[in-house]
C-alpha positions in Angstrom: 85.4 25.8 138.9 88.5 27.4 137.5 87.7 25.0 134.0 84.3 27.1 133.7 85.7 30.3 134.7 87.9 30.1 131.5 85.1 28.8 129.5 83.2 31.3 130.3 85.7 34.0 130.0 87.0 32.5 126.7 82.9 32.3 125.7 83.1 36.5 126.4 86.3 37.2 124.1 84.9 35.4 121.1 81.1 37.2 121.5 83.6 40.6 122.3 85.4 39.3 118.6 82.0 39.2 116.7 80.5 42.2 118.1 83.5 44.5 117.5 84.2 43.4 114.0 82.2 42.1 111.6 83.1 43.8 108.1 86.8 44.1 107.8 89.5 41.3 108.5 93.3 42.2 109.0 94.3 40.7 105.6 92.1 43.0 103.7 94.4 45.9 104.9 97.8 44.2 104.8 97.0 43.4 101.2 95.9 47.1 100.5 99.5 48.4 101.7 101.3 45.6 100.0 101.4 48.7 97.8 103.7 51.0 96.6 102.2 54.4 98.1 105.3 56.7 97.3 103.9 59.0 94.3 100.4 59.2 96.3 102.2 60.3 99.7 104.1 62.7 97.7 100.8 64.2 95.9 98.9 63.9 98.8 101.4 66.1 100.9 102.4 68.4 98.0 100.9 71.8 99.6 100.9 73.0 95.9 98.4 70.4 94.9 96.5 70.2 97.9 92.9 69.0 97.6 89.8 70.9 98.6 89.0 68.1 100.8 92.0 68.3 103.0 91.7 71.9 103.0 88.2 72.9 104.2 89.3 69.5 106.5 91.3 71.8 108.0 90.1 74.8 107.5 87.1 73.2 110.2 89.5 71.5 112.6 91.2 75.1 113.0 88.4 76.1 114.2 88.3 74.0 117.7 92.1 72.7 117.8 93.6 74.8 120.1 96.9 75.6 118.9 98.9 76.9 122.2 97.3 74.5 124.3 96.9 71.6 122.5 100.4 69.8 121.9 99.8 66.2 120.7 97.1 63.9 118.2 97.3 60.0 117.9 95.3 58.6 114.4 93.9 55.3 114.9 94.3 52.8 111.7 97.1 55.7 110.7 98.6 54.0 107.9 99.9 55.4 105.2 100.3 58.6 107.6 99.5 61.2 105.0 97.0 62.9 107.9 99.3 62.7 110.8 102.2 64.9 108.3 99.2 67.6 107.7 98.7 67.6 111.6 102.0 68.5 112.3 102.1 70.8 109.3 99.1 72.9 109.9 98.9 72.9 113.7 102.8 71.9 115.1 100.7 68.7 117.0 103.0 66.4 118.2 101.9 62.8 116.0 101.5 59.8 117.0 100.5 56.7 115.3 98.1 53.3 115.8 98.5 50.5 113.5 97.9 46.4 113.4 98.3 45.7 109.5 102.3 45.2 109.3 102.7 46.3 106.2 100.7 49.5 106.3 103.1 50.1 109.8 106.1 49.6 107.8 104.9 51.9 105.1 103.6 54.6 107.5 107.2 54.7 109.1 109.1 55.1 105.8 106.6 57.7 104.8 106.8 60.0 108.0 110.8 59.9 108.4 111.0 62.1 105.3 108.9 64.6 107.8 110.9 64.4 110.5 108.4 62.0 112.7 110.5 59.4 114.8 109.0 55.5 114.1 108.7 55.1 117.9 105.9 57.0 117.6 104.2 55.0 115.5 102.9 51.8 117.4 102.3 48.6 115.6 99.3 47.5 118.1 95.9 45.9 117.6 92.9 49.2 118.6 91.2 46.5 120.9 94.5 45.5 123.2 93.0 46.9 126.8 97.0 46.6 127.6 97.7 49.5 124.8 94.4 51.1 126.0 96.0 51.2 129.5 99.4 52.4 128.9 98.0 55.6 126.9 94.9 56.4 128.9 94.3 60.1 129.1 97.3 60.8 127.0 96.9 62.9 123.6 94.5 65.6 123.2 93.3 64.5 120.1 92.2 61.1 118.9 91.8 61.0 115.0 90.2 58.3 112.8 89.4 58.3 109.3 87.9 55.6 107.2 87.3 53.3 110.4 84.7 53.0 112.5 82.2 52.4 109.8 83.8 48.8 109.6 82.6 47.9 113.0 78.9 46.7 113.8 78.8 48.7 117.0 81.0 52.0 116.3 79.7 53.7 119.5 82.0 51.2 121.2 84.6 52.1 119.2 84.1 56.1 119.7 84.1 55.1 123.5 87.5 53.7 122.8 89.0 57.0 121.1 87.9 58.8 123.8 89.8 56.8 126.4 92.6 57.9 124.9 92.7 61.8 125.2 92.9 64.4 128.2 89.8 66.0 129.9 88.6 69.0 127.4 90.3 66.8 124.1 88.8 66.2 121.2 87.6 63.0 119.2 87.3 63.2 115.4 86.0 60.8 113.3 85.6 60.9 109.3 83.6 58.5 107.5 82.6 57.8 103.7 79.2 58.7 102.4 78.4 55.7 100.9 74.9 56.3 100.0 72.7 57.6 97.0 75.0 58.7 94.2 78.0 57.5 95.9 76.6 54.4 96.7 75.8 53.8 92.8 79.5 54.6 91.6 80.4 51.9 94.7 81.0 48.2 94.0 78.9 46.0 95.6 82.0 44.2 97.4 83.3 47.6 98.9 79.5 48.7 100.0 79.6 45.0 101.9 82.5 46.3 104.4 80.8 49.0 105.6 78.0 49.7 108.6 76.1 52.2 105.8 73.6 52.5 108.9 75.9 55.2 110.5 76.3 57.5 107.3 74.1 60.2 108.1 74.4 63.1 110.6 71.7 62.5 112.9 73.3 58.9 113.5 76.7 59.8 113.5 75.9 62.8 116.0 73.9 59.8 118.0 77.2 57.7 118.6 79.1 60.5 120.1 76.5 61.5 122.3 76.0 57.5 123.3 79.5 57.6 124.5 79.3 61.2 126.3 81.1 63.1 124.5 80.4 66.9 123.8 79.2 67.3 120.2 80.8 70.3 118.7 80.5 70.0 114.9 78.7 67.3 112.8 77.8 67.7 109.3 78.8 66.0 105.5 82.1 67.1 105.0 84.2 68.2 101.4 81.7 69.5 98.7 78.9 68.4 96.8 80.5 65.3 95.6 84.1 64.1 95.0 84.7 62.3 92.0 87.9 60.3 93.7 85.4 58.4 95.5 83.6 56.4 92.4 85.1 53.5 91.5 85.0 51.8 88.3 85.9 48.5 86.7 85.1 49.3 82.9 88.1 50.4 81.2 86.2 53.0 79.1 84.4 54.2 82.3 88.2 54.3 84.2 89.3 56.9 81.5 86.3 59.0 81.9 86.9 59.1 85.6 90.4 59.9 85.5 89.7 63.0 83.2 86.4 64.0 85.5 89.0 63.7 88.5 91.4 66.0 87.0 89.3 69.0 85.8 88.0 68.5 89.6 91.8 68.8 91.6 92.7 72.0 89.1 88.9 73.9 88.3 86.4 72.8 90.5 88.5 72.2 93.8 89.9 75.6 93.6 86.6 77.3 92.7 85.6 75.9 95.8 88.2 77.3 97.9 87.0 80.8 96.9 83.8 79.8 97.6 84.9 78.4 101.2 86.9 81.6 101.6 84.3 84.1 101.3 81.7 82.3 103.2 83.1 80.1 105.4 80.6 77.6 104.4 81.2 74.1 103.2 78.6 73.3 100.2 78.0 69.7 100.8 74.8 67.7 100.8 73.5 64.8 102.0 73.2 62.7 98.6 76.2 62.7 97.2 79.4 64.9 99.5 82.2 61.8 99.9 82.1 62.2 103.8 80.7 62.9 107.1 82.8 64.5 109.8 82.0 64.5 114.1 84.1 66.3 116.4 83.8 65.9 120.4 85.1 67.5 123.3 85.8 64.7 126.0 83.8 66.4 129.0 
């Protein structure tokens, strides 16, 4: 009897395996922060040079982080911590940090010490340990993700998980690429295949946070028309015209945009071609 309860139970784990991941395996992101990621942390973090995206990004979440009350944020696959610096920068949150690719855990660490972050708070764990999932239940009061559920073939399950891990009236926040239309035609084939395109539109996205009871509070395309930093290109001649279309964009048409943003209070994005989709959710 005991044989066929651990077949059984052993049957479970590997269907649990296949369900929760099916686009992404761990050596695709320890290779990807094999990297050096100094000069791009340093850009990325520059407040001088700071992109439209992570601004009107910010600009949003100001509007629902509550900045007396709410004291801490953990980012789920957080490497190479760029995000969890700007947390603590623009809203004094307390950061903490989830990552199972070694290398991007190593890199995230020597990254956030210039800032001031200790490393214990960044945990080298695997997202699906229930043990980890235990130990920080009702914990944070924001649960951030970008780039990450939209490798998973059921990402409500994943939101689910997110929301185990803040306090009664936190919040979930989720970005994802916008991998379709234009985007999708600047996209290689080979990236396009480790992604659940399915989810990349609002009224889907909106759907998975509502699957997993969550309050909806905002849900829309996120960081202008389109963003030229998300093509990608193989052909050397294209390469150069994508590096000199990314530059005017970062000094003329980012800042234009930030006017824009500042007397409206309105994000111009659309559907076709903006880089990404954003969902935050109060946790009931």
């Amino acid at each position: 009897m005991n044989s066929q309860k651990n077949f059984l139970r052993l049957i479970s784990k590997n269907i649990e395996m296949e369900k929760k991941e099916i686009f992404v395996e761990k050596k695709h992101w320890d290779d990807i922060y094999a990297g050096n990621f100094s000069f791009s942390n340093y850009v990325s973090n520059l407040g001088l040079l700071r992109s439209y995206y992570h601004f009107v990004l910010f600009a949003i979440l100001g509007r629902f982080v509550k900045k007396d009350e709410m004291k801490s944020v953990i980012e789920v696959g957080c490497a190479p911590g760029n995000y969890l610096v700007k947390f603590k920068k623009y809203f004094n949150l307390m950061p903490y940090g989830l990552e199972y690719s070694e290398n991007g855990h190593q890199k995230t660490i020597k990254n956030l010490t210039k800032y001031g972050i200790p490393s214990a708070s960044i945990f080298l764990n695997d997202f699906f340990d229930d043990g980890f999932l235990e130990k920080n239940k009702d914990k944070y009061d924001i649960a951030f993700s970008t780039g990450f559920i939209e490798h998973f073939d059921h990402p409500e399950d994943i939101v689910l998980r997110h929301a185990k891990l803040v306090r009664k009236d936190g919040l979930v926040v989720c970005l994802i690429p916008n991998k379709q239309y234009i985007n999708a035609f600047f996209t290689t084939k080979e990236s396009l295949a480790l992604h659940n395109r399915k989810i990349m539109n609002v009224k889907e996205l909106k759907n998975i946070f509502e699957k997993s009871n969550l309050e909806v509070l905002y849900c829309n395309y996120l960081g202008c028309i389109f963003n030229v930093g998300l093509f990608q290109a193989k052909n050397p001649i294209v390469k150069i015209i994508h590096t000199i279309a990314f530059v005017f964009q970062r000094i003329f048409m980012d800042n234009l945009q930030k006017i824009y943003f500042k007397a409206t209070g309105n994000d111009l994005v659309s559907k076709y071609s903006s880089p990404s989709l954003i969902c935050i959710a109060r946790k009931p």
